[in-house]
C-alpha positions as CSV (number, residue, x, y, z in Angstrom):
1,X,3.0,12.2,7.2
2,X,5.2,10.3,9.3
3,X,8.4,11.3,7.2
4,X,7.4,15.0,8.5
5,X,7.9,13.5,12.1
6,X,11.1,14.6,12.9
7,X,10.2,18.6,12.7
8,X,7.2,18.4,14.5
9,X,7.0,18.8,18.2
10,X,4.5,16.4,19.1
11,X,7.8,13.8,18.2
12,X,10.9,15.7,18.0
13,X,11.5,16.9,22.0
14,X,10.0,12.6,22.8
15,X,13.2,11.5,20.2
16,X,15.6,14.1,21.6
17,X,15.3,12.9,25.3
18,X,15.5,9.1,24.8
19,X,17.9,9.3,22.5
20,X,19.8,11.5,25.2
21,X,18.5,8.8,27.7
22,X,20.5,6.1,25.7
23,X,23.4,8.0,24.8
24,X,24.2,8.9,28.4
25,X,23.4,5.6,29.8
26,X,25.9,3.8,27.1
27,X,28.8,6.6,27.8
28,X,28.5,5.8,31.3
29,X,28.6,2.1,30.7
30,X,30.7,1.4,28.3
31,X,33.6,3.2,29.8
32,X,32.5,1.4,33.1
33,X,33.5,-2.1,30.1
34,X,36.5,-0.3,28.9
35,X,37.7,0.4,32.4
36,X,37.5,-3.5,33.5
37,X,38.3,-5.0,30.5
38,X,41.8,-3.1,29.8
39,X,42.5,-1.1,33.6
40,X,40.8,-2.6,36.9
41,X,40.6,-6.5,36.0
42,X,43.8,-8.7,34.6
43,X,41.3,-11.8,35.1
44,X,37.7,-12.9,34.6
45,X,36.6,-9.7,32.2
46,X,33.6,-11.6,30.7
47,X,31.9,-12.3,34.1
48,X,32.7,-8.6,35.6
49,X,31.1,-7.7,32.3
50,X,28.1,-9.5,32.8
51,X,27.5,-8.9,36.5
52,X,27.3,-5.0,35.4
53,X,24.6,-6.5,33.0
54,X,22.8,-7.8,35.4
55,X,23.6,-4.9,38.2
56,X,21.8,-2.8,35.4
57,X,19.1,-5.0,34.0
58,X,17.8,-6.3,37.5
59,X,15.8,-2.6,38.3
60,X,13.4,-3.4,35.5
61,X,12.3,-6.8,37.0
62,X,12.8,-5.4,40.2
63,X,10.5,-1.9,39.2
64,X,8.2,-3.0,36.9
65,X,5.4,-3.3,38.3
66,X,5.5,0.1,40.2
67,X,6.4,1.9,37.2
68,X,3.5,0.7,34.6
69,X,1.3,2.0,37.7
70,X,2.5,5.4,37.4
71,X,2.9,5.8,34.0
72,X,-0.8,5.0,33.7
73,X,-2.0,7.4,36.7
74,X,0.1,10.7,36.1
75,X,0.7,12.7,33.1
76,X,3.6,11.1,31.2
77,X,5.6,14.5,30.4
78,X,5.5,15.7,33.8
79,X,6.7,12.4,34.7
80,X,9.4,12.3,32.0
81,X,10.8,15.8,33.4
82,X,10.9,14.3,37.3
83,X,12.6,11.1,35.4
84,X,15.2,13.7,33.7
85,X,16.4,15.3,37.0
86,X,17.0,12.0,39.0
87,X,19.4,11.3,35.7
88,X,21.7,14.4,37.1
89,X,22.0,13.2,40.2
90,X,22.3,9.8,39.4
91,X,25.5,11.0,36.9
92,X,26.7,13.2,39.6
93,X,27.0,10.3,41.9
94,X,28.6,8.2,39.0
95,X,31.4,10.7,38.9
96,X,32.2,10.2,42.6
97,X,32.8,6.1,42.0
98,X,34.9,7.2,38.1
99,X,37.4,9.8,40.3
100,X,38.3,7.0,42.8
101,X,37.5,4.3,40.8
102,X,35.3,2.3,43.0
103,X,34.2,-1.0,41.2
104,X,31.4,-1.4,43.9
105,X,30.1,2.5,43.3
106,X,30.4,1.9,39.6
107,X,27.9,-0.8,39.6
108,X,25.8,1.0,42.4
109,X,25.1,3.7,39.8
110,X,24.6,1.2,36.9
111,X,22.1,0.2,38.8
112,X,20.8,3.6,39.3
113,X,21.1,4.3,36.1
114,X,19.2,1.2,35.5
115,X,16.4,2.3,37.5
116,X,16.0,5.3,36.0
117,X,15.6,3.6,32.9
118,X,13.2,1.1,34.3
119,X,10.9,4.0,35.2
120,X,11.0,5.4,31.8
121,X,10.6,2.5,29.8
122,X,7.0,2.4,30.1
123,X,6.5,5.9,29.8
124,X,8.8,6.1,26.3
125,X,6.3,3.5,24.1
126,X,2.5,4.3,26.1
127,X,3.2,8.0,25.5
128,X,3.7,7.4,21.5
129,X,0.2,6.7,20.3
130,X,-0.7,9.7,22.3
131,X,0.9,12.1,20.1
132,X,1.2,10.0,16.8
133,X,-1.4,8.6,14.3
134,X,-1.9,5.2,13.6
135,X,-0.6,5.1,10.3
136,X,2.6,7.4,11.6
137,X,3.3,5.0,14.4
138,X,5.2,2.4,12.8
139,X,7.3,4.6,10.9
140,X,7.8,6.6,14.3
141,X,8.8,3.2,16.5
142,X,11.6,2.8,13.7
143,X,12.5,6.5,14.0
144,X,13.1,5.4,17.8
145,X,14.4,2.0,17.4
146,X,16.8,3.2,14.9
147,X,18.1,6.0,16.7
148,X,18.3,4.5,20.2
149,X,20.7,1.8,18.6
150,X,22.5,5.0,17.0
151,X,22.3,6.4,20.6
152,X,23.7,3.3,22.2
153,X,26.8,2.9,19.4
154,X,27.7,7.5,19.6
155,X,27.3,6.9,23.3
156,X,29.8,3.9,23.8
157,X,32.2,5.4,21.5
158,X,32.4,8.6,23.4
159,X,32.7,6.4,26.5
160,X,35.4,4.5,24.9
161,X,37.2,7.1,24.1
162,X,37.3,9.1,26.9
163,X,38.0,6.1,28.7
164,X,41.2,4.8,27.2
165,X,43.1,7.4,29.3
166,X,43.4,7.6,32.9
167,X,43.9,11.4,32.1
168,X,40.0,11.4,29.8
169,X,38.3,10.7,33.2
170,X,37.6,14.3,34.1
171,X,36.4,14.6,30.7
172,X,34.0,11.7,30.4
173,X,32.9,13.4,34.1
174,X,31.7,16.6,32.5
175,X,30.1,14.8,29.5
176,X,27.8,12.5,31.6
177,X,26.3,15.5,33.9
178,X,26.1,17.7,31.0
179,X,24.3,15.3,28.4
180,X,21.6,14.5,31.4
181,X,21.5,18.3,32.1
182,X,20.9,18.4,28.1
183,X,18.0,15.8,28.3
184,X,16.2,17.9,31.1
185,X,15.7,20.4,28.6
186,X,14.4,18.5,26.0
187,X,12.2,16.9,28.2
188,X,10.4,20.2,29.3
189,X,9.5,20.5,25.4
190,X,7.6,17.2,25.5
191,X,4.0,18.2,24.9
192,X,1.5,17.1,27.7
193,X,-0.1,13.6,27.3
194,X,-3.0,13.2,29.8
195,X,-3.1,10.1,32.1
196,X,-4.6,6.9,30.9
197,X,-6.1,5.8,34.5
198,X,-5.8,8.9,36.5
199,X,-8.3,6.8,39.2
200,X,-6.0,3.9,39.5
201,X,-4.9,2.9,43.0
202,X,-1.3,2.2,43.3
203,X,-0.2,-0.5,45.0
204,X,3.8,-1.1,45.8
205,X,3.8,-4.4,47.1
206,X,6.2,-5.7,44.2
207,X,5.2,-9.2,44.1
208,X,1.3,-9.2,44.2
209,X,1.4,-6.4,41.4
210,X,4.2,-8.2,39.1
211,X,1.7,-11.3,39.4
212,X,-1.7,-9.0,38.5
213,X,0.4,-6.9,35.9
214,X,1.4,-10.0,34.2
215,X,-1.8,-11.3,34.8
216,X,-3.6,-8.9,32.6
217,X,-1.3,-8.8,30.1
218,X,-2.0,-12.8,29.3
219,X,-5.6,-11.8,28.5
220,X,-4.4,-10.6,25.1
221,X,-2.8,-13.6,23.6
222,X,-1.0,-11.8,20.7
223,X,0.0,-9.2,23.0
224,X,1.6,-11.5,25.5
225,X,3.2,-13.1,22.3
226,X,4.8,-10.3,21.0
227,X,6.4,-9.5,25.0
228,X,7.7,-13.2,25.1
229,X,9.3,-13.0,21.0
230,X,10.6,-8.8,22.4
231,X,11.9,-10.5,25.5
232,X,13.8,-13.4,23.6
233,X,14.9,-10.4,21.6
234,X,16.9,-8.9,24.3
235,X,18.3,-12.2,25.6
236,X,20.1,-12.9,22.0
237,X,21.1,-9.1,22.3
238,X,22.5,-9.2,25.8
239,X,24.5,-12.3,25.2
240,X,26.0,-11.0,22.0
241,X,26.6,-7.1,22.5
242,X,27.9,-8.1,26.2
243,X,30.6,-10.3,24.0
244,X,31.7,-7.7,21.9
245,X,34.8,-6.2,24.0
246,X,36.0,-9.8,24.9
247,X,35.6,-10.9,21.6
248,X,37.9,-7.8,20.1
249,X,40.7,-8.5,22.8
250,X,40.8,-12.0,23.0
251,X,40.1,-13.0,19.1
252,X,41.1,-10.1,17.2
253,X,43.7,-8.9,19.6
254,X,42.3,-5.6,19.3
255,X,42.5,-2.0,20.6
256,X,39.2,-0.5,22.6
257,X,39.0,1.4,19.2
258,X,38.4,-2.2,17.7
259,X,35.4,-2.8,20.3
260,X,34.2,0.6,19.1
261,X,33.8,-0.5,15.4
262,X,32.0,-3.9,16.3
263,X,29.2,-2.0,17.8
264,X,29.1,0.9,14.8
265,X,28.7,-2.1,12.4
266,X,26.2,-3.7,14.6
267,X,24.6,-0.6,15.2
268,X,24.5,0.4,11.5
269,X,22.9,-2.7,10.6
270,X,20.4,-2.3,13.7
271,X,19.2,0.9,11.6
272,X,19.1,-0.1,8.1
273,X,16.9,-3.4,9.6
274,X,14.5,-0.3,11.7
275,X,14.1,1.7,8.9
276,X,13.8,-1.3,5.8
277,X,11.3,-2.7,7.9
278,X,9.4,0.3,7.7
279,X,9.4,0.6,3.7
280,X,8.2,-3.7,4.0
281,X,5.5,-2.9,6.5
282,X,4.3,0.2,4.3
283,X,2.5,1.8,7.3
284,X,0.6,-1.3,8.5
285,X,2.1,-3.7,11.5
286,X,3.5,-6.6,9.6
287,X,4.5,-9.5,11.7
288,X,5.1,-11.6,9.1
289,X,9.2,-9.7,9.3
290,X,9.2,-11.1,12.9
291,X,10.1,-15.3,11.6
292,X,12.1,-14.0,8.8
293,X,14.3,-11.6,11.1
294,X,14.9,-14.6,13.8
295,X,16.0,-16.8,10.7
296,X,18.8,-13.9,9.4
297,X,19.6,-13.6,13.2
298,X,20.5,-17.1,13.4
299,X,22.2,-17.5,10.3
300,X,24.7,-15.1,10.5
301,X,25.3,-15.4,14.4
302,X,26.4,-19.3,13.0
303,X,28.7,-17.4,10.5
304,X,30.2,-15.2,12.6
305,X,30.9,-18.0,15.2
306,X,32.1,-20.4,12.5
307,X,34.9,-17.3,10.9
308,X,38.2,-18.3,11.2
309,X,40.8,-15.2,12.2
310,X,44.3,-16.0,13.4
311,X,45.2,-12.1,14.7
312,X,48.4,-13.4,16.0
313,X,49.4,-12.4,19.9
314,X,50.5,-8.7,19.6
315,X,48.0,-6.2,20.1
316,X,46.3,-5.1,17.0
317,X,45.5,-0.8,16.1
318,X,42.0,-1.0,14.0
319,X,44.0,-0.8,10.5
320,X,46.0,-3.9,11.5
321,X,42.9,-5.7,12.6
322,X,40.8,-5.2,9.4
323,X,43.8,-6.5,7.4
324,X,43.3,-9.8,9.3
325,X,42.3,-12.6,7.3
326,X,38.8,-13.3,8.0
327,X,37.4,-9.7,10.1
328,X,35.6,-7.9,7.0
329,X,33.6,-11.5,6.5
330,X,33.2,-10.9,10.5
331,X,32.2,-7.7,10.1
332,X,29.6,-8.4,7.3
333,X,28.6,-11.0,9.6
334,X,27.3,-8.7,12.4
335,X,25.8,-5.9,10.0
336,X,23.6,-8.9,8.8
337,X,22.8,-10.0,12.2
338,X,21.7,-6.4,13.1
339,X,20.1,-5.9,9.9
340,X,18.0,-8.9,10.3
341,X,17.4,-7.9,14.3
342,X,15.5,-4.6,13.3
343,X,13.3,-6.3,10.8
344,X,12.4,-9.1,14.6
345,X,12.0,-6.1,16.5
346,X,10.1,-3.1,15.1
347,X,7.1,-5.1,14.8
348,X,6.7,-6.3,18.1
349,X,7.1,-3.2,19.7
350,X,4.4,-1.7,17.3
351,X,1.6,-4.6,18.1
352,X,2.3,-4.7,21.3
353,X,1.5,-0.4,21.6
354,X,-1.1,-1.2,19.2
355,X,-3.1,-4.1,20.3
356,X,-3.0,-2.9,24.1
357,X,-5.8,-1.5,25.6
358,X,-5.0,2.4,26.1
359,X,-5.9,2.5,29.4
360,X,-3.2,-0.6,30.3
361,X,-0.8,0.1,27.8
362,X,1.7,1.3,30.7
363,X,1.5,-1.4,32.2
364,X,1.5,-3.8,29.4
365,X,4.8,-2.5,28.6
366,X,5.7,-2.4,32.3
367,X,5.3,-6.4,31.9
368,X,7.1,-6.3,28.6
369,X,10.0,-5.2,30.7
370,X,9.4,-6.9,33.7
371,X,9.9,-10.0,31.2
372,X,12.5,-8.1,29.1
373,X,14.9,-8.1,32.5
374,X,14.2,-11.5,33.7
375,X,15.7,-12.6,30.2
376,X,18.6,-10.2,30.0
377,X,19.5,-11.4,33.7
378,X,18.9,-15.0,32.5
379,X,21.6,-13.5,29.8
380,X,24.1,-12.4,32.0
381,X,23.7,-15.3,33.7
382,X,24.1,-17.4,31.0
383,X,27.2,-15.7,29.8
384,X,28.9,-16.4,32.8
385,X,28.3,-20.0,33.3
386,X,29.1,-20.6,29.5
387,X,32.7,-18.7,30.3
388,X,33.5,-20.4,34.0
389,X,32.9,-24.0,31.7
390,X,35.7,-22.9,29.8
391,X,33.8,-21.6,26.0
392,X,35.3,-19.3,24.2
393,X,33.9,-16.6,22.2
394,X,33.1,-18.2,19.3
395,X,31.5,-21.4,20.7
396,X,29.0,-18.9,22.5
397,X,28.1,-17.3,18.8
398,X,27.4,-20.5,17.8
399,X,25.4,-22.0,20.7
400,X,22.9,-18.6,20.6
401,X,22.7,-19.1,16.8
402,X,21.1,-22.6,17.5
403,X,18.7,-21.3,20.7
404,X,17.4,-18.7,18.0
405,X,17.1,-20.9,15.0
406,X,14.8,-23.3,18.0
407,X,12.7,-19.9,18.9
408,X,12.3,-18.6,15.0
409,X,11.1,-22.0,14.2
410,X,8.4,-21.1,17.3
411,X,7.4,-18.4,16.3
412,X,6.7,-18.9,12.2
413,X,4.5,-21.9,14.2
414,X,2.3,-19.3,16.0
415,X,2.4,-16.9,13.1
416,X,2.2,-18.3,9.9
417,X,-1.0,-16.1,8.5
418,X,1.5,-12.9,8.9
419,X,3.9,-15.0,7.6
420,X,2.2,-15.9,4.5
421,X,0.8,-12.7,4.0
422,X,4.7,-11.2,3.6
423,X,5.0,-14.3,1.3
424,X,1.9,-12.8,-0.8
425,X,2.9,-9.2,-0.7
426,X,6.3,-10.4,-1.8
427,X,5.2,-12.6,-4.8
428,X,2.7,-10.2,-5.8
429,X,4.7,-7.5,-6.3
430,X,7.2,-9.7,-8.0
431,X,4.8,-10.6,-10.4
432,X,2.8,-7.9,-10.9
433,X,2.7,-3.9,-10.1
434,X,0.3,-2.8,-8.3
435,X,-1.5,0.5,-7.3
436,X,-3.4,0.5,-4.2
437,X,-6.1,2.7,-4.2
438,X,-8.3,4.4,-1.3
439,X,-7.7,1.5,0.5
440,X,-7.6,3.7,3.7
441,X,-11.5,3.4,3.5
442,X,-11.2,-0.2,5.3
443,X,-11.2,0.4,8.9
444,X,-8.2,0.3,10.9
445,X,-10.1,-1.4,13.6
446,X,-13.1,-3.1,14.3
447,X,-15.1,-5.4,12.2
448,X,-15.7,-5.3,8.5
449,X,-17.4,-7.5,5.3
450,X,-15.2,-6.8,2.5
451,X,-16.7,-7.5,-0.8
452,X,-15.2,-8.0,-4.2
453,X,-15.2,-9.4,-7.6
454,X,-13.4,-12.5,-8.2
455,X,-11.2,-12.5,-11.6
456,X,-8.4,-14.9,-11.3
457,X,-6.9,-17.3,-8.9
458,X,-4.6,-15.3,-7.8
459,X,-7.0,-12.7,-6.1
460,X,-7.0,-13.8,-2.5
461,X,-3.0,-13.5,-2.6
462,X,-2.8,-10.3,-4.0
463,X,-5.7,-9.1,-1.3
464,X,-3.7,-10.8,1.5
465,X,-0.8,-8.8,0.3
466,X,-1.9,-5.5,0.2
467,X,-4.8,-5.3,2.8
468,X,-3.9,-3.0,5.6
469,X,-5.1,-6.0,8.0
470,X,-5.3,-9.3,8.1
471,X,-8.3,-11.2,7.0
472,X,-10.2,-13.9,7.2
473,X,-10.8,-15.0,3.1
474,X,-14.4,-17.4,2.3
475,X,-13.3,-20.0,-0.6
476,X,-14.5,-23.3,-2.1
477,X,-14.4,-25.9,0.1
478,X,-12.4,-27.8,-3.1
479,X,-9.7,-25.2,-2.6
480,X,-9.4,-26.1,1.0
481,X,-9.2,-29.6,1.0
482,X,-6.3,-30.2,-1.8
483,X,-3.1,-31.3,-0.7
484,X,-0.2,-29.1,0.7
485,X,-2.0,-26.0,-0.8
486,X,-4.8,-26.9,1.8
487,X,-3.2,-26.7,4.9
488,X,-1.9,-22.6,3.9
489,X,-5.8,-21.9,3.5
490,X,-5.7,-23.8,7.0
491,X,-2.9,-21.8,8.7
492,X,-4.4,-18.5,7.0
493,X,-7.6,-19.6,8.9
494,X,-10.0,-19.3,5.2
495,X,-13.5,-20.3,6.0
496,X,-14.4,-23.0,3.4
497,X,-17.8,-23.2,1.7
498,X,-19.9,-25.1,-0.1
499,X,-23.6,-24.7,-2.0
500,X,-26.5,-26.5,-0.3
501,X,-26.9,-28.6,-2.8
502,X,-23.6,-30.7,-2.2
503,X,-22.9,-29.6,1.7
504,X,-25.1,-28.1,3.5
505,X,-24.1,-28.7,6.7
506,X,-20.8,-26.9,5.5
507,X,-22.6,-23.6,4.4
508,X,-23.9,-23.4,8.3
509,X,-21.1,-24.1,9.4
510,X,-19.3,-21.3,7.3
511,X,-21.8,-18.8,8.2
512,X,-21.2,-19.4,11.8
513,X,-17.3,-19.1,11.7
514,X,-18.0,-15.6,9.4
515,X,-20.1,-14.5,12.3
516,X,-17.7,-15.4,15.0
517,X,-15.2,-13.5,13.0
518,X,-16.9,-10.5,12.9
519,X,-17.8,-10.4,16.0
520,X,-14.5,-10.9,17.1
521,X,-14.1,-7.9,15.7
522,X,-12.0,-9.2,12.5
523,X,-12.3,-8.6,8.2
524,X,-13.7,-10.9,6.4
525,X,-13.6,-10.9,2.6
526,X,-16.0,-12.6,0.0
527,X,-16.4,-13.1,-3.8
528,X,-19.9,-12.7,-3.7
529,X,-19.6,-14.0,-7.8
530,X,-19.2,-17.7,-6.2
531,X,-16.8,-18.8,-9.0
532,X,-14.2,-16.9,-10.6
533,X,-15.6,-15.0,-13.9
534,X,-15.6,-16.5,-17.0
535,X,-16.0,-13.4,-19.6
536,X,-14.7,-10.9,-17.7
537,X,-17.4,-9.5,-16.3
538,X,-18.8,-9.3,-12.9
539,X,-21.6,-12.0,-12.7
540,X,-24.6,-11.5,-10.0
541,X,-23.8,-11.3,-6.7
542,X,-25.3,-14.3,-4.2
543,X,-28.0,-13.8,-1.1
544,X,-25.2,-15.0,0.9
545,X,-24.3,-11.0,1.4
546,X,-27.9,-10.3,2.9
547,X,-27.4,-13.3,5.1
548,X,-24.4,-12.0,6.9
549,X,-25.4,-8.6,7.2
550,X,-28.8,-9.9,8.4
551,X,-27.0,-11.9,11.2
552,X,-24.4,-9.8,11.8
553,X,-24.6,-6.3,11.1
554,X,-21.2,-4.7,10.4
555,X,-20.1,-2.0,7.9
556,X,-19.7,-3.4,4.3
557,X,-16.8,-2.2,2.6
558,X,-16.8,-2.7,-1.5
559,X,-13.4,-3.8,-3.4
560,X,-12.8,-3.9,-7.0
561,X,-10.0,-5.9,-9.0
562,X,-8.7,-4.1,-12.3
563,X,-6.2,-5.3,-14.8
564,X,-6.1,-9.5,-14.1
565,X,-8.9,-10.4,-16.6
566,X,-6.3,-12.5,-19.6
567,X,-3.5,-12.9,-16.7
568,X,-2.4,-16.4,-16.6
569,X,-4.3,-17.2,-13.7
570,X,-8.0,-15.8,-14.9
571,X,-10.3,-18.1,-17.6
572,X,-9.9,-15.7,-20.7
573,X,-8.2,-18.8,-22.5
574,X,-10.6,-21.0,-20.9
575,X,-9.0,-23.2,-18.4
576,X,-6.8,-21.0,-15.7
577,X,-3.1,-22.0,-14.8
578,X,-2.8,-23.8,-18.6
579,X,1.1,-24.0,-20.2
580,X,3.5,-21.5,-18.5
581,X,3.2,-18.7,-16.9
582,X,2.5,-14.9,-18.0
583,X,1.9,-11.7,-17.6
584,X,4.7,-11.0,-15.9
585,X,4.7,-7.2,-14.1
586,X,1.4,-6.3,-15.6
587,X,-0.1,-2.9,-13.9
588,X,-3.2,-4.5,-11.1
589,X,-5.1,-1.9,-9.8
590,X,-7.1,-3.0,-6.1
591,X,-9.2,-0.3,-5.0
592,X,-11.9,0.3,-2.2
593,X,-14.8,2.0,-1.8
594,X,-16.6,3.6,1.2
595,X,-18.1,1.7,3.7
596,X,-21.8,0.8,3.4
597,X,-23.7,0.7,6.4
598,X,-25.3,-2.5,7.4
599,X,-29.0,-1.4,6.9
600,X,-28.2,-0.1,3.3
601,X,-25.4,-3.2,2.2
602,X,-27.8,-5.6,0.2
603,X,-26.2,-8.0,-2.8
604,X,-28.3,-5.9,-5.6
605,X,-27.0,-2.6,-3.9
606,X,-23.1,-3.8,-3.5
607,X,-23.3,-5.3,-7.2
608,X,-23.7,-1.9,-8.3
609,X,-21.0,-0.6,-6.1
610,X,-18.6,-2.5,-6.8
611,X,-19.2,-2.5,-10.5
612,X,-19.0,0.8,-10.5
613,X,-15.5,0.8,-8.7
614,X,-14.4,-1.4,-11.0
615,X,-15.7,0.8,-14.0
616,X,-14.9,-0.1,-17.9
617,X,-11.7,-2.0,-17.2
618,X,-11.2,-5.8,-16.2
């Protein structure tokens, strides 16, 4: 189980040494922030700030394309290990520029540093499905996304810390070499993880291979989706963690301890969002978080640029600054905005390991990089424009807030199916509790006919809802064309039907679209019944079963609904939906059977199936 993750060592040594990765990385940088901000720049903080951003960023867009290639032809732990020892020397460079204090050295080895990083990215997400189950792997990307954030907030409050000091730099010397020394080690405990492509050719001409890369990510639509929403993820990011130091100094007045507490709040709402979205998804890839996330982002970014704090102009300790007027609403602020950014994010990263081919997924994430950098330079660039036209602070919280709101609004456009299906899961379980049984019987990929008896209105929400994949749902043509509830049985992309007798150029047309579905490789579920039941019990099942099979034969997986026969949207009282609602929290029980090989899946045969899964209740 993926809650047994942590202990085993097919994860633990892979969590150890990224999270070593990003602690280091963020002790180095953030004290390089610290050092600018209050030692070695009176003037223009904000844009030294950003051009270490970029100094550190620019590797990945620069790398990319190299590194997805090797991550795909060499084994990954032997490459994490060669990764791990160019960290050292890397950090024993960086405390050559920290004893003199050499701006120009410091960003030469941030963007060292950044290479280093741009070689394990790809590496750190292909090698997860490699030692990780499907079901675990969602629960195991919020395991890292959680503690890289953790990673990033312990490492720039040790870098803080021992950077507030002139007389802290030998210490924040040893601490670098010795937590990349510490990351070495873990990385020789990484278990092997054979090479995807071992016969791939490298090629290192940058540009041609950052065009063919990119290239081949595009084939996948969704794919190349969730890389543009991940990317737009890390420009929002970039712009607002870059502003935390200038925003503590120049609207709270504050201490570097005051910078430090900005990024534990953002950092602690960064995990609570990783791990909630895990609990929402339960197991399965829900992108239907990804619209609802960008909306929270935006909403509280608006917030936190609209708070009014008057610090005063004497420099503030931490105590003094919470006892401001206006910095715990602040503060709330950007745990919400975190919060909100691990529900946007965990997803993506999960479809995108997910839905890649395994023989690309390097480089598919290679790209998702690649794309990650371009934005997080756009970022920095950004940043410093918006400060050399003279806005402060808060104007730039607000101007992000309304970019986002434009992109969310994007995305719930090219997502609403995963959208609606949260909206099910959510109402469903609002409404009613429900057990979920065997459903692990569906296949996780590949296509499937899902068949099941048809109780209440209300069935193909509360199958949206707790199917472990989207589906494709065949209704009544009636259904499809009313008003306003037609166009969600539009975006959810239902097949509408009809009998031959009314339509029949409609049930051809239906048949086609369930074949192209299936052989796209998708679930498609019918109520083989035709009409919802009228007594309670399972009626005959159509020949439309033995015409799909027929045409295209897939395995046929039997469902069964218990418990919604006299709910308020079944016909026990004769006509459904009639007066007010109830039933309210009434125990549903949807369970699966195993799947029925094409040859053997006929309507008289699944009849009996799924009657029998059903059994004596209704």
């Amino acid at each position: 189980m993926a809650k047994h993750l942590m202990t085993q060592r097919r994860f633990l040594p892979y969590f150890c040494t990224q999270f070593l990765g990003a602690f280091n990385d963020n002790v180095y940088r953030y004290a390089f922030a610290i050092l600018i901000t209050y030692f070695l720049a009176e003037e223009h903080r904000g844009i030294y700030v950003n051009s270490a951003l970029v100094a550190f960023i620019l590797p990945f867009f620069l790398f990319g394309a190299i590194t997805g290639q090797l991550a795909d032809k060499f084994e990954k732990a032997w490459l994490i290990r060669q990764i791990k020892l160019a960290e050292i020397i890397i950090m024993l460079c960086g405390c050559v520029a920290l004893y003199f204090q050499n701006v120009p050295g410091m960003l030469a080895v941030l963007f060292a540093l950044g290479s280093q990083s741009a070689f394990f990215g790809p590496i750190k997400y292909s090698i997860l499905p490699q030692h990780v189950s499907h079901k675990e792997i969602l629960s195991a990307n919020a395991y890292v996304e959680a503690g890289t954030f953790i990673a990033i907030l312990l490492g720039q409050v040790l870098g803080g810390a021992l950077s507030e000091e002139q007389s802290y730099l030998p210490f924040l010397m040893a601490a670098i070499v010795g937590f990349a020394v510490l990351g070495w080690f873990s990385a020789r405990m990484i278990p092997d993880a054979p090479a995807a492509s071992p016969d791939l050719k490298l090629s290192f001409n940058i540009f041609t291979q950052t065009a063919e890369i990119v290239r081949m990510a595009r084939e996948k639509h969704g794919v190349f989706q969730s890389i543009l929403a991940n990317s737009w993820f890390w420009f929002f990011g970039a712009i607002v963690l870059t502003l935390f130091p200038v925003f503590a100094i120049e609207v709270l007045n504050g201490s570097p301890k005051v910078a430090i507490v900005l990024l534990a709040t953002f950092t602690i709402g960064i995990a609570l969002g990783s791990f909630a979205c895990s609990i929402f998804s339960a197991g399965r890839v829900e992108l239907g978080l990804v619209p609802i996330g960008a909306l929270g982002m935006s909403l509280f970014t608006w917030n936190l640029g609209a708070s009014e704090i008057v610090a005063g102009d004497q420099m503030l300790n931490l105590a003094e600054v919470i006892a401001v007027d206006g910095v715990l609403w602040a503060l709330f602020n950007l745990v919400m905005i975190a919060f909100f950014a691990g529900l946007f994010i965990v997803p993506l990263y999960t479809y995108m390991q997910t839905h890649s081919d395994e023989a690309k997924r390097s480089r598919i994430i290679a790209v998702n990089n690649i794309i990650n950098s371009l934005f997080m330079i756009v970022a920095g660039i950004v940043g410093i424009v918006l400060g050399a036209l003279g806005f402060d602070v808060m104007a730039i919280f607000k101007i992000v807030a309304v970019l986002n709101l434009i992109v969310a609004i994007y995305i719930l456009s090219q997502i609403p199916e995963y959208f609606l299906r949260l909206l099910s899961w959510l109402l469903a379980h609002c409404v009613y509790r429900i057990k979920k049984e065997d459903l692990d019987k569906i296949p996780e990929t590949g296509p499937a006919l899902l068949v099941c008896n048809h109780v209440s209105f209300f069935d193909p929400p509360i199958l949206l809802g707790v199917l472990p994949r989207p589906a494709r749902f065949v209704m009544w043509y009636g259904f499809y064309e009313l008003p306003i509830v037609g166009n969600l049985f539009k975006w959810l992309k239902s097949i509408p039907i009809s009998n031959r007798r009314e339509r029949p150029e409609l049930v051809s047309r239906a048949f086609d679209n369930i074949a192209q579905e299936l052989e796209a490789g998708r679930l498609v579920v019918v109520f083989p019944e035709g009409s919802i039941t009228r007594d309670g019990e399972i009626s005959k099942f159509q020949p439309g079963i033995d015409d799909i099979v027929k045409r295209t034969p897939v395995p046929v997986v039997p469902l069964a609904l218990r418990g919604l026969w006299g709910t308020w949207a079944s016909r026990k009282k004769g006509r459904a939906l009639k007066g007010f609602p109830t039933s309210f929290m009434k125990k549903l029980t949807v369970v699966a059977g195993d799947p029925v090989a094409p040859e053997d899946a006929t309507r008289l045969s699944m009849y009996d199936k799924v009657s029998a899964l059903r059994g004596e209740g209704k």
